[in-house]
Every structure is written in C-alpha cells, then in structure tokens.
Backbone as numpy.savetxt, mean C-alpha at the origin, in Angstrom:
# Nx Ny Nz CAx CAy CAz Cx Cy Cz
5.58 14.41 7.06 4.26 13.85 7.08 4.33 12.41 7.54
3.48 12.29 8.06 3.11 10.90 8.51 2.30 9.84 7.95
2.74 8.32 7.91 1.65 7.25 7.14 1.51 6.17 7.84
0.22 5.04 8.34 0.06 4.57 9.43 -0.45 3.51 8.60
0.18 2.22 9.26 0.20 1.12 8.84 -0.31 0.05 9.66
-1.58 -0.86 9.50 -1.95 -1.76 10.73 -1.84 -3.26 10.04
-0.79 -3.76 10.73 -0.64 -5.22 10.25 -1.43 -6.21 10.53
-1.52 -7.19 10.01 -2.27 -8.53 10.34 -2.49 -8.60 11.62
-1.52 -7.87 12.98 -1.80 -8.91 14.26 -2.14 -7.29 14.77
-3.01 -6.80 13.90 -3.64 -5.42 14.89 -2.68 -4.35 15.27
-1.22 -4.41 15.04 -0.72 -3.79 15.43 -0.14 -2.01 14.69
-0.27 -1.04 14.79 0.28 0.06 14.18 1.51 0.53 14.06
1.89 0.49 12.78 3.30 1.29 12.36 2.95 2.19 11.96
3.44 3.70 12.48 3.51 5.01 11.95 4.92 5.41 10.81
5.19 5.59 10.29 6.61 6.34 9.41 5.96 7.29 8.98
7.23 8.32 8.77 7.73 8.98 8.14 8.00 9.44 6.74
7.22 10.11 5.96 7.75 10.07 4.53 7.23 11.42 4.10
7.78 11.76 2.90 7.96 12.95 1.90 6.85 13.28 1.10
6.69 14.41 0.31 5.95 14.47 -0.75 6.87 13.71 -1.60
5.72 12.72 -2.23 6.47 12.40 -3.78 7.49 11.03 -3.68
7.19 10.65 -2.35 7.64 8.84 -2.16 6.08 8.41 -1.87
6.41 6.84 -2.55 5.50 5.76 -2.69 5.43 5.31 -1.67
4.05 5.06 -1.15 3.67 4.29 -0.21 4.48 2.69 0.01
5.02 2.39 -0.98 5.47 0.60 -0.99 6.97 1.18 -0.41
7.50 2.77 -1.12 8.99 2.57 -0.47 8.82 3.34 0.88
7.94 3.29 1.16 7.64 4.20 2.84 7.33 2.76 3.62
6.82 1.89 3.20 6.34 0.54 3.61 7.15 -0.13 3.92
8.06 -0.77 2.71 8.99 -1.69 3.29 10.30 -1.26 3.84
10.65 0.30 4.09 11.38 1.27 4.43 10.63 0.96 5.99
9.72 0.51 6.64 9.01 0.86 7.87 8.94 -1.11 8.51
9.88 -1.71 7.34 9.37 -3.13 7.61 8.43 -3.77 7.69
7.38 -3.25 6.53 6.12 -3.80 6.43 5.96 -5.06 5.42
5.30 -6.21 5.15 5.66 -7.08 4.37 5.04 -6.58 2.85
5.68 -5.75 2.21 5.09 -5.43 0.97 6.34 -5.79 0.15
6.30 -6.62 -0.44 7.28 -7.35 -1.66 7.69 -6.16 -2.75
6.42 -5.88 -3.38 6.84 -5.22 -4.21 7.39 -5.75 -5.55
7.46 -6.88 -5.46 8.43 -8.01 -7.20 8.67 -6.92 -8.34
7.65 -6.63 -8.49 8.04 -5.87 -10.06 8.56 -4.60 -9.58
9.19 -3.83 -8.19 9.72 -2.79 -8.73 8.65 -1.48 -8.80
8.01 -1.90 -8.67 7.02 -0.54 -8.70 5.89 -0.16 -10.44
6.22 -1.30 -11.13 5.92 -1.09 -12.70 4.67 -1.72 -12.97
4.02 -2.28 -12.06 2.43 -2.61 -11.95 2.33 -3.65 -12.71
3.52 -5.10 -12.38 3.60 -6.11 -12.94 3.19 -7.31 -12.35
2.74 -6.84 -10.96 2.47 -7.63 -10.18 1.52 -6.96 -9.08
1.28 -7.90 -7.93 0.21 -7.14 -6.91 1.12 -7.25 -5.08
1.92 -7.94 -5.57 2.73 -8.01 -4.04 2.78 -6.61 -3.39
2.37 -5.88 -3.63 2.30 -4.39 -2.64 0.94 -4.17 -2.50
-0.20 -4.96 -2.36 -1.69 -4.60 -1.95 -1.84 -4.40 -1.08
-2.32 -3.30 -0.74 -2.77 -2.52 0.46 -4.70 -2.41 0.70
-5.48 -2.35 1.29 -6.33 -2.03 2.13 -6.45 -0.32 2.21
-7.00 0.57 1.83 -6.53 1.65 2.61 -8.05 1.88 3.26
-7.54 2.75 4.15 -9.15 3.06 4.95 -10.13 3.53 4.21
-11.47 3.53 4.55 -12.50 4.17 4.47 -12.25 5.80 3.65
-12.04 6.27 5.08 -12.39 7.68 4.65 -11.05 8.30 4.40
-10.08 7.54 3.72 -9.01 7.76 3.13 -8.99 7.58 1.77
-9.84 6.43 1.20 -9.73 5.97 -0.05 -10.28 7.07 -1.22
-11.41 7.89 -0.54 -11.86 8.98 -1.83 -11.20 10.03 -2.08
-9.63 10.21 -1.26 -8.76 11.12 -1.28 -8.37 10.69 -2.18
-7.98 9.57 -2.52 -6.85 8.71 -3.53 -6.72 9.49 -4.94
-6.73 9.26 -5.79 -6.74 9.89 -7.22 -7.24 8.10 -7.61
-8.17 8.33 -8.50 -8.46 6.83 -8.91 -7.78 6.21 -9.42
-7.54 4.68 -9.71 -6.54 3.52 -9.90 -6.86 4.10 -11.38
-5.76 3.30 -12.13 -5.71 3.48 -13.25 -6.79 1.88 -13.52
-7.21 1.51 -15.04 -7.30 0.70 -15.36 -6.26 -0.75 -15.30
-5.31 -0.33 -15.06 -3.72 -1.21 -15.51 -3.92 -1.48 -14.03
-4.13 -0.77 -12.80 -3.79 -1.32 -11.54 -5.14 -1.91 -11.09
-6.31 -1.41 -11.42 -7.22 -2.51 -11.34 -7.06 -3.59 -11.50
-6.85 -4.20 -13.00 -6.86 -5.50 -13.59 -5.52 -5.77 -12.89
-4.44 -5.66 -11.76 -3.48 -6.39 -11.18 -3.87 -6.49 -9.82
-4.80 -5.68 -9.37 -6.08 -5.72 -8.70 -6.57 -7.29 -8.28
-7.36 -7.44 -9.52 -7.36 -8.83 -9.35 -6.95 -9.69 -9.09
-5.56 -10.21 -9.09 -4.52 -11.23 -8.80 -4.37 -10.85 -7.35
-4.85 -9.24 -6.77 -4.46 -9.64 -5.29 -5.47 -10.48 -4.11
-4.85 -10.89 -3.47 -5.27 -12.12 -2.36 -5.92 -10.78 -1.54
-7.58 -11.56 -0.99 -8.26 -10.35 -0.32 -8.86 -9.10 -0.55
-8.58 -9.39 -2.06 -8.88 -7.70 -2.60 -10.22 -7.55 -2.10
-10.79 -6.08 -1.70 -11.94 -5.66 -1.40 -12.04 -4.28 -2.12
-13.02 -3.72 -2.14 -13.22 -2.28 -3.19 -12.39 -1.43 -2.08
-11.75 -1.37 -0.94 -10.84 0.02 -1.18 -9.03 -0.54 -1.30
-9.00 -1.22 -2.03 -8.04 -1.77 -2.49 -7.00 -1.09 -3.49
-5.77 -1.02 -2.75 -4.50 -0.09 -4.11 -3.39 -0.87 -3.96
-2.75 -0.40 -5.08 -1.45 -0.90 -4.76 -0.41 0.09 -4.30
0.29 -0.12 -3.50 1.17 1.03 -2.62 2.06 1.35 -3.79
2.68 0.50 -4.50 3.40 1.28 -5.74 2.53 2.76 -6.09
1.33 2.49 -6.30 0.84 3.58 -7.09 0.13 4.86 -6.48
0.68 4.40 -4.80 -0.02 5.64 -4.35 1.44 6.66 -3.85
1.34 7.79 -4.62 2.30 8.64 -4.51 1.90 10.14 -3.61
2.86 9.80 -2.42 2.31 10.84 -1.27 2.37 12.32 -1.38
1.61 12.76 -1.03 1.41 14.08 -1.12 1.02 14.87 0.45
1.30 16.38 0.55 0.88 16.59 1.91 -0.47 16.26 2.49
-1.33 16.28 1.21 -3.25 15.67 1.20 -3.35 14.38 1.86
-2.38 14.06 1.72 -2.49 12.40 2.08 -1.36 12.43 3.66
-1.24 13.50 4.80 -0.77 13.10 5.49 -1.82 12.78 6.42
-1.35 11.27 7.21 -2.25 10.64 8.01 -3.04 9.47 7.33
-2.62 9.23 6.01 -2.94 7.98 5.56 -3.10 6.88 6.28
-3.91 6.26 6.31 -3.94 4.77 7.08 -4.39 3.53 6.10
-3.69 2.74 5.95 -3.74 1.57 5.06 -3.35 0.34 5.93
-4.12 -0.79 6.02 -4.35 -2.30 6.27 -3.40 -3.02 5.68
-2.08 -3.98 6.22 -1.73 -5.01 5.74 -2.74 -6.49 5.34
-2.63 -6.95 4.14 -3.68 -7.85 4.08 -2.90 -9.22 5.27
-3.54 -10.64 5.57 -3.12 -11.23 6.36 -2.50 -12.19 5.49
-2.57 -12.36 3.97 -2.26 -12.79 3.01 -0.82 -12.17 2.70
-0.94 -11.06 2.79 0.00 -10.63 2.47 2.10 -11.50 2.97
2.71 -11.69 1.82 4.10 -12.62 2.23 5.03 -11.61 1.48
5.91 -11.47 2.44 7.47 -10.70 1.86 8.70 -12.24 1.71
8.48 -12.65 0.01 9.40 -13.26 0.27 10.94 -12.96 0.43
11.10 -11.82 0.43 12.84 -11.10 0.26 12.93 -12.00 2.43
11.89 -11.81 2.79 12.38 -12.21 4.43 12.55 -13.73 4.83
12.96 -14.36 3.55 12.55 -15.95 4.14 14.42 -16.21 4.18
C-alpha cells in the first residue's frame, strides 16, 4: 500500500508501507521531517500531520490524550493527527497527509 506525503515546498513523497506500521515510522522511514521525541507514546506533538480532507473521516477518531497534545502543535487546524497514532490499514491505502511548514526534525541538525 501506498502513503503520500506533501511537504512545505509543494512537493510529493509517495512510500511504501504495511498494514499495521505508523504513519510517523512510514514518514521518517521516507525522510520526512517528523521528529517524533517521545517515541510514539503521545508525549509530545513533533509528528503533526495535516491529513487531507476527504481522508480525515476515514481516520478512527483521536483519542482525547492526542487531542490535548494536539494543542501544543504549531499550525494545528481541525484535520489535524499525530502520525504516531495513525496506524495503517489497507482502508487507508492512498492516504495523503500535509507536512506542516513549522514542522523541524531536530535529529537533522
């Protein structure tokens, strides 16, 4: 299955990924700037994603816990997730999710 990624400068990354990998390890597996700090444990928001429109009501809804980390992300807008928490499925091939322009990988400095 396939997951499509449009960065800050307009540009599209397509990868590759499985049922049952996370969008953040399909992400920065594709060299996208998603940090990720906490690991995937929803301790932080460095993996905020954008996802499209008519992608987002596929989602399974955020939990409460990723909402409120929600907040701390830079840019958040209502179709807002965190790639930690979106876990792929074949439903979800052709995902398309927005790098924010905010968005910083410090592991690349």
């Amino acid at each position: 299955m396939k997951v499509h990624f449009t960065t800050d400068r307009g540009e599209r990354v397509s990868a590759e990924a499985a049922p049952g990998d996370t969008l953040l390890a399909i992400g920065q597996a594709a060299g996208m700037p998603l940090e990720g700090t906490c690991e995937g444990q929803m301790a932080c928001s460095t993996c905020h994603v954008i996802v499209a429109k008519e992608w987002f009501e596929r989602l399974p809804t955020a939990s409460e816990e990723e909402e409120d980390m929600l907040d701390f992300a830079a840019a958040a807008c209502r179709t807002s997730r965190l790639a930690c928490q979106i876990v792929l499925g074949e439903e979800l091939d052709g995902l398309t999710v927005t790098i924010p322009a905010e968005a910083h990988d410090m592991r690349r400095i």
